[in-house]
C-alpha positions as CSV (number, residue, x, y, z in Angstrom):
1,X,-2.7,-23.4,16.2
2,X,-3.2,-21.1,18.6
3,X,-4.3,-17.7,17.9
4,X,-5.2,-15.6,21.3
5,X,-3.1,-13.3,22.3
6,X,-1.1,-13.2,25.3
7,X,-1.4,-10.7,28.0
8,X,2.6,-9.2,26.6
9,X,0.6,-8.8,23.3
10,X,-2.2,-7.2,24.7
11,X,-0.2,-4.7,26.7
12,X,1.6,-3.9,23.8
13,X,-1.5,-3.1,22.0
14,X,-2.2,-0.6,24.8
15,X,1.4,0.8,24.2
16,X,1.1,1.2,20.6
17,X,-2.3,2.6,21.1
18,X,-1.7,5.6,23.5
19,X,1.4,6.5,21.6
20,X,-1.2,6.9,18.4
21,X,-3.5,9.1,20.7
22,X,-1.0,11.4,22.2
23,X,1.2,11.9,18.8
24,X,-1.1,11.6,15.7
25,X,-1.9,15.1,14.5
26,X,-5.6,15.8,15.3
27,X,-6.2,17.4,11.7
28,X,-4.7,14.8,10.1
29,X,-6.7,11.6,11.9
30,X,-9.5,14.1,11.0
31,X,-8.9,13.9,7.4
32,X,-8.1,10.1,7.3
33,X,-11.6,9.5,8.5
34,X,-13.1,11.4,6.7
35,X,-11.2,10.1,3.7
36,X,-9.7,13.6,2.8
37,X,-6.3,13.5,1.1
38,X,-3.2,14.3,3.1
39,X,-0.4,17.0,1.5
40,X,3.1,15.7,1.4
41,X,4.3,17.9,4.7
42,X,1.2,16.1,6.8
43,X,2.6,12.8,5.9
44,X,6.0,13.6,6.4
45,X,5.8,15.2,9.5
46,X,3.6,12.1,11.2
47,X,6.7,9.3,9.6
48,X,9.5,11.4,10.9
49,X,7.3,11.5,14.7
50,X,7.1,7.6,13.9
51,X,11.1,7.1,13.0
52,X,12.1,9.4,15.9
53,X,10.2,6.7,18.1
54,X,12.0,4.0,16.4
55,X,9.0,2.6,14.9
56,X,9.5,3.9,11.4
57,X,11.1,0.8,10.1
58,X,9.4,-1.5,12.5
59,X,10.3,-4.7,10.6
60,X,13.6,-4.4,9.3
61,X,16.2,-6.4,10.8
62,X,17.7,-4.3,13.9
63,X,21.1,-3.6,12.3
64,X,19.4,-1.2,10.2
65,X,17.3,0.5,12.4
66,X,14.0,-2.5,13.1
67,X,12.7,-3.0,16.6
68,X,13.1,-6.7,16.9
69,X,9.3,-7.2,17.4
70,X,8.2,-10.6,16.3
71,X,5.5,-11.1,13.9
72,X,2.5,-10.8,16.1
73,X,3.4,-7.4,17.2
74,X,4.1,-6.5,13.5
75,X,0.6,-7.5,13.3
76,X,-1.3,-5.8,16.3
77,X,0.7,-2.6,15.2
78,X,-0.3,-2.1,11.8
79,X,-3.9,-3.6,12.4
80,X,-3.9,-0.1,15.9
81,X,-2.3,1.8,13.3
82,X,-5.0,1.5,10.5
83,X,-8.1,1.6,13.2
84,X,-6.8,4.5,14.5
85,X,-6.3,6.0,11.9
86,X,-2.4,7.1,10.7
87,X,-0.9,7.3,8.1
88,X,1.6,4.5,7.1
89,X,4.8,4.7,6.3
90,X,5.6,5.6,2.6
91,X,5.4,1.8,1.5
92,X,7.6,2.7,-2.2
93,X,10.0,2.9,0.4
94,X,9.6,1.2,3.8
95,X,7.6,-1.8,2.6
96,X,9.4,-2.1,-0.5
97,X,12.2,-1.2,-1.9
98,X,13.8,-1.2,1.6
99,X,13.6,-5.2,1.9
100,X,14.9,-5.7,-1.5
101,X,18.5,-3.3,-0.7
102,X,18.7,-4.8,2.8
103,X,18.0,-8.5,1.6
104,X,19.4,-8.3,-2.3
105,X,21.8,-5.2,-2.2
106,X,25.3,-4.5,-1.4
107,X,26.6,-3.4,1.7
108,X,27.8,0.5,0.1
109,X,24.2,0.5,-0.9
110,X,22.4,-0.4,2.1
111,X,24.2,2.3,3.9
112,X,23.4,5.0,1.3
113,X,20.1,4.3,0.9
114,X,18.3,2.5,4.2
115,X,19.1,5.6,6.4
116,X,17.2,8.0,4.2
117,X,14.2,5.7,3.3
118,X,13.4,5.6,7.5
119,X,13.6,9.2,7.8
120,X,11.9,9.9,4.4
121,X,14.9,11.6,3.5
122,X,13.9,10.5,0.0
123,X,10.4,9.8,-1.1
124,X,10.6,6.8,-3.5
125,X,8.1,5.9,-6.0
126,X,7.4,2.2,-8.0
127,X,8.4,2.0,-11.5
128,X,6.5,-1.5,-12.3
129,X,3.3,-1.1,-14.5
130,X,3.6,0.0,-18.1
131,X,0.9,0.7,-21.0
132,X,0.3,-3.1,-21.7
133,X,2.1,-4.0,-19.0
134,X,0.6,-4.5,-15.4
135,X,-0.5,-7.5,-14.4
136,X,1.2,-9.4,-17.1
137,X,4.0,-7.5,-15.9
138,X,6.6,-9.5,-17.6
139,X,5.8,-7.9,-20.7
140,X,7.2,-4.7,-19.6
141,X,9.5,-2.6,-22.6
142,X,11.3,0.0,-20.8
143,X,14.9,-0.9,-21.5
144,X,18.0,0.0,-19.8
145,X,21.3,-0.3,-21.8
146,X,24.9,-0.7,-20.8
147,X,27.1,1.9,-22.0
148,X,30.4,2.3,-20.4
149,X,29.6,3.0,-16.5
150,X,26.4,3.8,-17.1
151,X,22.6,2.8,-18.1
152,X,21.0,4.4,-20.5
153,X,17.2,4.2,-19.8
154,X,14.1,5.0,-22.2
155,X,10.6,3.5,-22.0
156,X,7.4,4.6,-19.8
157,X,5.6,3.6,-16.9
158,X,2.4,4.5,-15.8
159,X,-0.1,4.6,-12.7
160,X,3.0,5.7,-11.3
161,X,1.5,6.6,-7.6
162,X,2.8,10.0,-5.7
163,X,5.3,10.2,-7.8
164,X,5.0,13.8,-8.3
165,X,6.5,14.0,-4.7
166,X,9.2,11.6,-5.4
167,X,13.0,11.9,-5.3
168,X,13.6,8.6,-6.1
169,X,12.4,5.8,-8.1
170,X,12.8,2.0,-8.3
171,X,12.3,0.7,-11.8
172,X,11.9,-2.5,-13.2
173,X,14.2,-2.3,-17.0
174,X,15.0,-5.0,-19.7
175,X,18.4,-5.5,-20.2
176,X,18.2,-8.6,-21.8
177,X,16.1,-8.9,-25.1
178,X,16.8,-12.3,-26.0
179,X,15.9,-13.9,-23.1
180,X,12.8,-15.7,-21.5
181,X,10.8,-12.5,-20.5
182,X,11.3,-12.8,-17.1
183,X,14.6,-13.5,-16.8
184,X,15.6,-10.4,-18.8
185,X,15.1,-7.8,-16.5
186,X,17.1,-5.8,-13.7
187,X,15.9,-3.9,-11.1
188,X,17.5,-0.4,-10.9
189,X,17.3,3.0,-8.7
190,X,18.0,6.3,-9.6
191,X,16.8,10.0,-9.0
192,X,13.8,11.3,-10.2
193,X,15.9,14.5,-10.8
194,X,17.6,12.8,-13.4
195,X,17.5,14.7,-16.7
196,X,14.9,13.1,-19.1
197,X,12.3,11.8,-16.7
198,X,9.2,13.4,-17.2
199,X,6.0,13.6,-14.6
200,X,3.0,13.5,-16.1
201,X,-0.7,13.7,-13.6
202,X,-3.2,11.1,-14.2
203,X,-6.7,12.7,-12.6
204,X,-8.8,10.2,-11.3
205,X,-12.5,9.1,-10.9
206,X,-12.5,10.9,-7.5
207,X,-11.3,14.0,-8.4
208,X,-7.4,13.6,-7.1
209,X,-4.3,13.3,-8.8
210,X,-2.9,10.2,-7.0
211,X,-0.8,8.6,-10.3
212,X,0.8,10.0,-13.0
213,X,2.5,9.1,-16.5
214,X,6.2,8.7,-16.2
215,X,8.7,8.9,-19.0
216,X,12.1,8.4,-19.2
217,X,14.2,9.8,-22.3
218,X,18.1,8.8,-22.8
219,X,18.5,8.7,-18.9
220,X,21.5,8.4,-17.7
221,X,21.7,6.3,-14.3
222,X,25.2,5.0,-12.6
223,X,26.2,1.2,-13.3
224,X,26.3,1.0,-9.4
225,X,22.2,1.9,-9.1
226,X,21.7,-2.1,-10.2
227,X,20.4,-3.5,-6.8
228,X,21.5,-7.1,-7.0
229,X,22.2,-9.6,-10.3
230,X,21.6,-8.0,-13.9
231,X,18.9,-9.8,-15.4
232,X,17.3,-11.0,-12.0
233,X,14.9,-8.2,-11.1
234,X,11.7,-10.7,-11.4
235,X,12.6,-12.6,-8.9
236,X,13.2,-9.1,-6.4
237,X,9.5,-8.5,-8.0
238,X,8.4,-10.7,-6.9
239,X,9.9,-11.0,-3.4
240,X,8.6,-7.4,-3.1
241,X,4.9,-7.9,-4.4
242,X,4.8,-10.8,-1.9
243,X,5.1,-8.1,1.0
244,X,2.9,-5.9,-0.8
245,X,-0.3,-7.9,-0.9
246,X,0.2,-9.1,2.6
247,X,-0.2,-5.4,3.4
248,X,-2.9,-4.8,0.9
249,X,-5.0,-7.0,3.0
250,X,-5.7,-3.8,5.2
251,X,-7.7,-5.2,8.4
252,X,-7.7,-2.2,10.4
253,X,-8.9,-0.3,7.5
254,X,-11.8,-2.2,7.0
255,X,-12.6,-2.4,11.0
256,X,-12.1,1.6,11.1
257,X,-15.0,1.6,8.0
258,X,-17.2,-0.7,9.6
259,X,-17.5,1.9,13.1
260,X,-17.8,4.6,10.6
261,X,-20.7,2.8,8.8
262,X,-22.5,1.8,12.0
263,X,-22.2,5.3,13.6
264,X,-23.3,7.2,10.6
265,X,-26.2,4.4,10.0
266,X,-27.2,5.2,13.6
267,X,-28.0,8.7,12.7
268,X,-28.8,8.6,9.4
269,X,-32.8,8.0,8.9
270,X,-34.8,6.7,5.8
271,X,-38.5,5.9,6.0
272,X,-38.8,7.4,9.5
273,X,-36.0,5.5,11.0
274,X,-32.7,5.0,11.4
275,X,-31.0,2.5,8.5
276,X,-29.1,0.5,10.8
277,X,-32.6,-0.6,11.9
278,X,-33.4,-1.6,8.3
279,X,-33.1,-5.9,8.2
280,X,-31.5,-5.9,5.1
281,X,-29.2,-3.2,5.8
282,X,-28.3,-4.9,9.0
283,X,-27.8,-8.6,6.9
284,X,-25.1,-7.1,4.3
285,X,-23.2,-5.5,7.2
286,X,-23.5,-8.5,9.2
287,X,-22.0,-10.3,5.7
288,X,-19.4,-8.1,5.6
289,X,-18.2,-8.3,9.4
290,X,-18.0,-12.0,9.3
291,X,-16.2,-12.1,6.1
292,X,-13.5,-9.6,7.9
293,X,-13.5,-12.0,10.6
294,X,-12.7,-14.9,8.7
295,X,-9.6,-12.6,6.7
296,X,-8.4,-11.4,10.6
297,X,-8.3,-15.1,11.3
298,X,-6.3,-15.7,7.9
299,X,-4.1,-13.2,8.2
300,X,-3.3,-14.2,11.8
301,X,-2.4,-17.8,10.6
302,X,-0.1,-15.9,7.8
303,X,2.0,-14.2,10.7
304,X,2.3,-17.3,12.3
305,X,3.3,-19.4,9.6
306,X,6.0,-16.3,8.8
307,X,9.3,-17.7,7.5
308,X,8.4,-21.2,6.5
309,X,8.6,-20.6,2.9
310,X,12.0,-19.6,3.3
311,X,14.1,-16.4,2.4
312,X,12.9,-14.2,-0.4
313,X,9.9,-16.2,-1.0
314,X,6.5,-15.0,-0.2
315,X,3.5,-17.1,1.4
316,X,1.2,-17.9,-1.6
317,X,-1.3,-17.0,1.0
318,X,-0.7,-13.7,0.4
319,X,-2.7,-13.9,-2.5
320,X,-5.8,-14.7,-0.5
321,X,-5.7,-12.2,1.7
322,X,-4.8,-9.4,-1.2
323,X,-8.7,-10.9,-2.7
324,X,-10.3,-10.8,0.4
325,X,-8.7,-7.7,1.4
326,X,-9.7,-5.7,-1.4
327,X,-12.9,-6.8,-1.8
328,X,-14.1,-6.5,1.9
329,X,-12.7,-2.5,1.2
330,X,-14.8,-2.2,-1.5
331,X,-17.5,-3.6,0.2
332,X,-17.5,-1.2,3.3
333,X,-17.7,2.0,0.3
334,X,-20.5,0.5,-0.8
335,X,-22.3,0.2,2.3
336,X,-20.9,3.9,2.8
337,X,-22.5,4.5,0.0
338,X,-26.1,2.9,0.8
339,X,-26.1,4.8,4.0
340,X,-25.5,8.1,2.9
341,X,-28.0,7.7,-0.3
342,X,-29.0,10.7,-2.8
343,X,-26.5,12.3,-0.7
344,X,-23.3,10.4,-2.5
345,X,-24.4,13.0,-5.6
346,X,-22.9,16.4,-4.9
347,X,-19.2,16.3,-4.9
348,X,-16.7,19.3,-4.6
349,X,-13.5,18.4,-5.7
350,X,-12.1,20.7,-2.5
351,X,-13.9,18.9,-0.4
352,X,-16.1,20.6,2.1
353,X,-15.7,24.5,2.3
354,X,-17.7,24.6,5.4
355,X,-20.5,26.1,4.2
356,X,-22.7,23.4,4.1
357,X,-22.7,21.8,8.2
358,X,-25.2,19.3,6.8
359,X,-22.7,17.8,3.7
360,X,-19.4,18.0,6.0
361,X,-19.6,14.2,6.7
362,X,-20.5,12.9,3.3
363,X,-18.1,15.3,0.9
364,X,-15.4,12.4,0.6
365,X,-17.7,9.3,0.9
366,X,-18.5,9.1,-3.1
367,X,-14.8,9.6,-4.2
368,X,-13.8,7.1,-1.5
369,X,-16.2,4.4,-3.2
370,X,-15.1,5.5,-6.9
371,X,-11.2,4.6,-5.8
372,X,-11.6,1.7,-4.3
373,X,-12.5,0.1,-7.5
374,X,-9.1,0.1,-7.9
375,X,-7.8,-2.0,-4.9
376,X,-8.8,-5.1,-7.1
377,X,-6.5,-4.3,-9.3
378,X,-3.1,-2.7,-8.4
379,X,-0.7,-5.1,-6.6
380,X,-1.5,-8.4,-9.0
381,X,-5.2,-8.3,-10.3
382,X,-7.7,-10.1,-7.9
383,X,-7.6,-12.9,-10.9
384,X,-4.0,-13.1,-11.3
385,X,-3.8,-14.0,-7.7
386,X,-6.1,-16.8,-8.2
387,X,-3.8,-18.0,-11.3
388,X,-1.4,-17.7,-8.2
389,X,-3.5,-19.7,-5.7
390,X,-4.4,-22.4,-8.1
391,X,-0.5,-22.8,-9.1
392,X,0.9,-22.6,-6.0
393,X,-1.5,-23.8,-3.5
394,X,-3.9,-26.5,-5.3
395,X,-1.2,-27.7,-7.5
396,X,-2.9,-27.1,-11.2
């Protein structure tokens, strides 16, 4: 297999990178560094400068508004667009829900709903993980009954992520008690304006408000919100959570952390010198590098093994690179972390006020680390995946 890039690829790496330095908002590439959180209007405004190029929906078939790049350039974009760094597109909505109406929908659907997700039109949020229900996500109780030409929808979900800037939701439901677990549920959109949904914050270890409770009481949603079969929303799950932890793997992330933690190790001293001279310093990054190596290499075979598994079915590979992926990100906080020391104490939750020059570059580093426990977690636990791998891959 051959993995080097051809000179097409590399000049569309140049391409992809210039249009990143000429268009991404100064203030907000500042704040991505620095691991600051973005408002809503900073993200918005960088997607819509993304759509208007015609790379907002970059790998969505080109009847609804993809580039026709193959899987290589999917690659080398997202990998420029994370060492930049940009934001990504709203996932809820580009990286997921959008596959599952273009692939599983019906046509009246896909016309109402694909246009808005590219412009961000609508800001969608995931309606998956329940109290007692995340990765055993089959368990899930929210139920959503038929009456007349409507659903009537009541339950809860939680770690519901931006969802206090959502319009819309996709929701997992049961609307089948008596069957098998996971063939009882449907997979159903509707407005987060809806009357009897109820947004609750969820502050986290770093300080933000990133997830929230979400209840929803007697909620009325149209019969037509169903995307695809009733009672066959796992399987959209888990065509959907296929793409998600391909993306979770998060290469360029990791590569942008590693230039971060060299740079500030360069400058940063500790017994009369600067760390990055320290040996063992210098051995864990040098562990971590090759480790991110060997996941680049992974997830390079991944692209180029795209489409054998066939349609709707996601490479069980994905589940390596969602292990690897998280815990190489939780690995270059920690090394964060090491460099910046006694340092990683003080933290104000508004983030540097400027009135401290010497704190500026360290204000986020300790809330960075603190969330990133999470990355082995959300998308499929780090050991559900290896269920996955052992099932699906080694046969046991």
């Amino acid at each position: 297999m051959d993995l080097a890039f051809t000179k097409e690829e590399q000049a569309f790496r140049e391409e992809v990178r210039s249009f990143f330095r000429d268009n991404v908002p100064p203030d907000t590439r500042r704040k991505l560094v620095e691991g600051r959180h973005l408002s809503k209007d900073e993200m918005v405004t960088w997607w819509r400068i993304l759509n208007k190029k015609g790379w907002g929906v970059s790998h969505w078939p080109k009847q609804f508004g993809g580039t026709g790049w193959t899987s290589v350039q999917h690659y080398i974009f997202n990998e420029e667009l994370q060492s930049y760094p940009a934001p990504q597109p709203l996932a809820f909505g580009v990286s997921m829900v959008g596959p599952v109406i273009y692939t599983f929908g019906n046509e009246e659907q896909k016309k109402k709903y694909l246009p808005r997700i590219a412009n961000v039109d609508d800001w969608w949020c995931q309606g998956f993980s329940e109290p007692g229900s995340g990765s055993d996500l089959a368990s899930l109780k929210t139920k959503a009954e038929r009456r007349g030409d409507k659903w009537i929808i009541n339950g809860q979900k939680t770690w519901t992520t931006l969802a206090q800037h959502a319009d819309m939701i996709f929701c997992l439901c049961r609307t089948d008690n008596n069957a098998k677990k996971q063939m009882g549920i449907s997979f159903i959109v509707f407005s987060m304006k809806s009357k009897g949904v109820t947004v609750r914050p969820i502050q986290t270890i770093d300080g933000g408000v990133e997830v929230n409770e979400v209840f929803f009481d007697d909620v009325e949603v149209p019969i037509e919100n169903l995307i695809g079969e009733e009672n066959k929303g796992w399987d959209y799950a888990k065509f959907l959570l296929g793409n998600e932890r391909t993306g979770i793997a998060r290469v360029g992330v990791s590569k942008e952390r590693i230039r971060r933690i060299k740079d500030l190790a360069s400058k940063v001293e500790s017994g009369g010198k600067p760390i990055i001279q320290d040996a063992a310093f210098r051995e864990k990054l040098a562990a971590c590098e090759i480790e991110l190596k060997a996941l680049e290499l992974t997830q390079l075979r991944v692209v180029a093994d795209e489409g054998k598994h066939g349609k709707g079915k996601p490479n069980p590979a994905s589940s390596v690179l969602k292990i690897k992926g998280s815990e190489i990100q939780q690995t270059t906080t920690e090394l964060l972390m090491e460099v910046i020391g006694p340092f990683a104490a003080p933290y104000d939750v508004h983030g540097d006020d400027g009135s401290n020059e010497a704190m500026d570059w360290t204000a986020q580093i300790a809330p960075s680390y603190f969330n990133n426990r999470k990355v082995s977690i959300y998308g499929g636990s780090n050991e559900i995946q290896r269920n996955i791998i052992a099932k699906a891959v080694l046969g046991l």
